[in-house]
Structure formats: C-alpha cells, structure tokens
C-alpha positions in Angstrom: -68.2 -44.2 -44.4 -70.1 -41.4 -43.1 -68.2 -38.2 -40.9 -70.1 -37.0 -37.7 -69.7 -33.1 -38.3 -71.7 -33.0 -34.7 -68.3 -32.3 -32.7 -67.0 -30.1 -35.3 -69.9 -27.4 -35.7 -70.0 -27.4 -31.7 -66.4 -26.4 -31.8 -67.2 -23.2 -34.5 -70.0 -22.4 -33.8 -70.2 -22.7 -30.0 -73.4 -21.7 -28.2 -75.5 -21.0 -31.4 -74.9 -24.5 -32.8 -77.5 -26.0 -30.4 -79.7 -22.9 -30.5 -79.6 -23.2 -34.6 -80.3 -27.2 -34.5 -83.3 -26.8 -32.0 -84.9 -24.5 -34.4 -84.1 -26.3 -37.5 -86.0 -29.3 -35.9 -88.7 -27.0 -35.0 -89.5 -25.8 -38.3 -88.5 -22.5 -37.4 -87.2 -21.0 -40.7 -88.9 -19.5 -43.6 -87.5 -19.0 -47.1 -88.9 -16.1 -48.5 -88.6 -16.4 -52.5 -89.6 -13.4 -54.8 -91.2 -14.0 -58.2 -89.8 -13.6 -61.2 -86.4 -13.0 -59.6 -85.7 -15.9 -57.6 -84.3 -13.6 -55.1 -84.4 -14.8 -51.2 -84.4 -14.1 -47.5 -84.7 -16.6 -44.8 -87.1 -15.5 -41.8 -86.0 -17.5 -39.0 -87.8 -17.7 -35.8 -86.2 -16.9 -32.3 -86.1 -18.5 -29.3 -87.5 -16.6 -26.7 -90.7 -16.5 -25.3 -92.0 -13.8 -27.9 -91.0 -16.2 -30.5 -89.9 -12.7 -32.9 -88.8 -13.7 -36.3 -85.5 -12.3 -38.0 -84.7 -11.6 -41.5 -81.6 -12.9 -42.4 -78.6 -13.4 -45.2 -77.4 -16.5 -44.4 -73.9 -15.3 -45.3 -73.5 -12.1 -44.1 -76.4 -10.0 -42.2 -79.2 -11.0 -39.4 -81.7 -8.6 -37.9 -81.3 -9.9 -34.3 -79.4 -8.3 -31.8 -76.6 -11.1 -30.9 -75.7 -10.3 -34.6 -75.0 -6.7 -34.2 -73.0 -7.3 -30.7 -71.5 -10.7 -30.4 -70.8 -11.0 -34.6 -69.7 -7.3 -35.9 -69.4 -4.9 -32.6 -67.3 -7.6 -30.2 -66.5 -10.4 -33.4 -66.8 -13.6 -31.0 -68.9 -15.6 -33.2 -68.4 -16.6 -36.9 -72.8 -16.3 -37.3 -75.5 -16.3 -35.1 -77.9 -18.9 -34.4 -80.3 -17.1 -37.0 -77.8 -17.3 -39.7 -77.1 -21.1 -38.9 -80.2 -22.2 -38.6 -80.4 -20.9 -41.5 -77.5 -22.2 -43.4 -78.8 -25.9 -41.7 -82.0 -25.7 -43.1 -81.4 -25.0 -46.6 -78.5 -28.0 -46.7 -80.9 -29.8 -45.0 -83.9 -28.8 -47.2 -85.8 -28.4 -43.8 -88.0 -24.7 -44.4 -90.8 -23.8 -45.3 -90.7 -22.0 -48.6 -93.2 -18.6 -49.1 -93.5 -17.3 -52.6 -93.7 -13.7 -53.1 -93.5 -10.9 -55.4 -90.3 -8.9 -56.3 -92.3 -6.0 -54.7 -93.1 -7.8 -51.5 -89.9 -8.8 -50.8 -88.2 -5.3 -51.6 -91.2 -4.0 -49.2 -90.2 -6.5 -46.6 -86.6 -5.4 -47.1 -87.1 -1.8 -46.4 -88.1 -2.3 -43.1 -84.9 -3.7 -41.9 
C-alpha cells in the first residue's frame, strides 16, 4: 500500500512546498561534491526571473533571503523552498551532481 505524503508536506511546509516541487521537476538543484572529502553543498536555483542560484545546507542554512526573514528573523517556516527542494531532490535522486576539489568548494564557501 503506498501513502500519498502530497497533503502532508502542503500542510508543513506551506507555500514553499509547491515552489520546492516545481524546481525539483525542473532540474533546478545542483550537488556540489568535493574530492577527496566527500563533502557537499546543494546549489539550488530560484525562481524568479533572474533565475539566481543559492547555496544551501539542506538542514540548517540557505543563502536566500526568505531564509534569513521568514525561517530565523520571524520563524514562520520550518525551511525554505531552497532547502526543500533540496531535501526532495536528494530522496528523490533528482540533481545534478558537480565534482569538485576540497579547495573549490572551501573557495565557494567563503563567499557566502
């Protein structure tokens, strides 16, 4: 027997559930894996017309501003739709992986 989680997720997650599902199916998110560490980021793309990407923790940290206000300054939302996406897409297998060096990725960290 298999569970529809659909009703759920909209319930937690709200807003961003759609948001994160539309760019899931868009292939909008990036793993970024360093080498020889196996650490990893998730790039996930936005949805506005500039099409910005965030770095993200799918846990615990997004670059994008609805993180920042709606997540830690007013707490509202459990995640934003950065952080789903990217918690959907690696259940889902559904990213596009990028390999990198332990130096890029501590390169691409410092600029956050």
């Amino acid at each position: 027997m298999m569970i529809n989680y659909g009703p759920s997720l909209h319930f937690l997650f709200a807003k961003n559930f759609e948001g994160a599902t539309r760019i899931v199916d868009q292939r909008g998110v990036n793993k970024i894996s360093a080498h020889p560490s196996g650490r990893f980021i998730f790039q996930v793309m936005g949805e506005s017309r500039r099409k910005d990407q965030y770095l993200c923790f799918a846990e615990n940290f997004c670059a994008c501003y609805s993180f920042f206000y709606d997540v830690v300054s007013r707490g509202e939302q459990l995640c934003c739709k950065h952080q789903l996406a990217a918690r959907l897409a690696a259940s889902l297998g559904s990213y596009v992986e990028v390999k990198v060096s332990d130096e890029e990725l501590a390169l691409l960290l410092s600029k956050l």
